[in-house]
N, C-alpha and C positions, 0 to 999 in steps of 0.2 A: 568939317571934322578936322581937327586939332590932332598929329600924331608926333610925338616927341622921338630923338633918333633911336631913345633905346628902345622903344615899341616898335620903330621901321625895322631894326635892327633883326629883332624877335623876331618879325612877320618876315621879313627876309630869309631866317633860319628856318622857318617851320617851311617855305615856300621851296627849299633846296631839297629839307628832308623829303616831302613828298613828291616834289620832280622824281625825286631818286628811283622813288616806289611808284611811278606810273603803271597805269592801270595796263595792260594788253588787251590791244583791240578786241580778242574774243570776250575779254573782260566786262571789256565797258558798256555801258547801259543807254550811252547815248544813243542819239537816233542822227547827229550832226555832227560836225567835223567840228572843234573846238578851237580856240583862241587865246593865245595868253594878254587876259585884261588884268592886269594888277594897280589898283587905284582903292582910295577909300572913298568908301560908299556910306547911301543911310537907306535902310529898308524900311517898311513900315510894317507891324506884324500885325495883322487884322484878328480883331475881337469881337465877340458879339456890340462888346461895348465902347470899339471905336479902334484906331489905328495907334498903335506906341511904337516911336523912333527906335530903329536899334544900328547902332554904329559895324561895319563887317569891313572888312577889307578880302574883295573880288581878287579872283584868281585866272578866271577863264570863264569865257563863253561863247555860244553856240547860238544858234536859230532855237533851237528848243531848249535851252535853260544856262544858269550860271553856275559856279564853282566859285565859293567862300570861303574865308577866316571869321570866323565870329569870338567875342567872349562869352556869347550867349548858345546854349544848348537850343533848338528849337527841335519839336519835337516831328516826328512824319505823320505827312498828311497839313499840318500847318500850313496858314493862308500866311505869303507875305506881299507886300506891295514893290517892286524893283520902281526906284528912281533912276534911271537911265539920263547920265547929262552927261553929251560929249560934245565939247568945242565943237564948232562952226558945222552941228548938224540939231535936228529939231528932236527937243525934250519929250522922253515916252514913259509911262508910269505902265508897267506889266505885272498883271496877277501871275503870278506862281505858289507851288505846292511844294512844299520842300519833303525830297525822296531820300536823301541821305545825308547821315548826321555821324561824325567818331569824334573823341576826343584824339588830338593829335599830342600836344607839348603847351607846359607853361600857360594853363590857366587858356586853351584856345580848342574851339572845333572845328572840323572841316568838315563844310556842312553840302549840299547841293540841292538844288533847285528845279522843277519844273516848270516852263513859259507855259501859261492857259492863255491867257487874254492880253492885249496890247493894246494902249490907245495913245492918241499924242495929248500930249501935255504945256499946250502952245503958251500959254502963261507961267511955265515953267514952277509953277505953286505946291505940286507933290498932292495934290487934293485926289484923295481916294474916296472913287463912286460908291457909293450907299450900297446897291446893291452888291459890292462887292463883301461889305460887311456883313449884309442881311447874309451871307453866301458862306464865308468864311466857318460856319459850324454845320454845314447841311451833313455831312461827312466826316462823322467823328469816327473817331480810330477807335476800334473793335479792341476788349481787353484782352490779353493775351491767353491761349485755349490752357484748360486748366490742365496739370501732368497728367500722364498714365501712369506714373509709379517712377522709380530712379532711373535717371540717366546716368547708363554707363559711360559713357564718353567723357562728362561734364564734371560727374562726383569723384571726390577728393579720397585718396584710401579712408581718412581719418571717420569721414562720415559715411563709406561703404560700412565701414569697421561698426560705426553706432547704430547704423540700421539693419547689422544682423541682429 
């Protein structure tokens, strides 16, 4: 992956503002102690009908999952493939579930990931198992439950005003 300084630049900014807003431990949803990994990465986002490259720049990670910059939205419950390649140790290709997605700044979201499955990847090739594909849709995301009527919390005066 090819990153020009004003995208390092960008991904540097996005990466301060959310240091800033770190989550509080009662917060956080992890289940492992986290790591700051900051590198550009390529995930593979698994489809019924195969795996498509997406370029993220990693943030942090854990025994049970990573923390991302993407330009791409993915949605929860998404299948993606982690390429795992770290100097003078052995190449791991890991299923994950992506559990959290915001838009943060500038065309980027911070997205996060669940680790399911790990395997080594000793030819270092990124070749994602079939059945991870065959798998990728077994768990589709439920549509969201239809209203019970207005929410007060949410609605605007303007349209409390239109639905009297």
């Amino acid at each position: 992956m090819s990153i020009s300084q004003e995208q390092l630049a960008k991904i540097q900014g996005i990466f301060r503002e959310l240091d800033e807003h770190l989550q509080t431990p009662e917060s956080d949803n992890r289940r492992a102690p986290r790591i700051n990994v900051r590198t550009p990465m390529t995930v593979m986002l698994l489809t019924g009908a195969g795996a498509m490259p997406v370029e993220i720049f990693s943030r942090n990670l854990s025994v049970s999952g990573i923390g991302f910059v993407s330009k791409k939205m993915f949605n929860k419950e998404e299948r993606i493939a982690v390429c795992l390649r770290i100097p003078r140790l052995p190449s791991k290709l890991i299923l994950s579930r992506i559990t959290f997605g915001r838009y943060v700044n500038a065309g980027h979201y911070e997205m996060g990931a669940e680790f399911l499955e790990c395997i080594s990847d000793p030819k270092d090739k990124g070749t994602v198992p079939r059945q991870w594909l065959t798998t990728s849709y077994l768990h589709p995301v439920a549509p969201p439950a239809p209203a019970k009527g207005p929410d007060p919390v949410s609605q605007t005066p303007a349209a409390a005003a239109a639905a009297q």
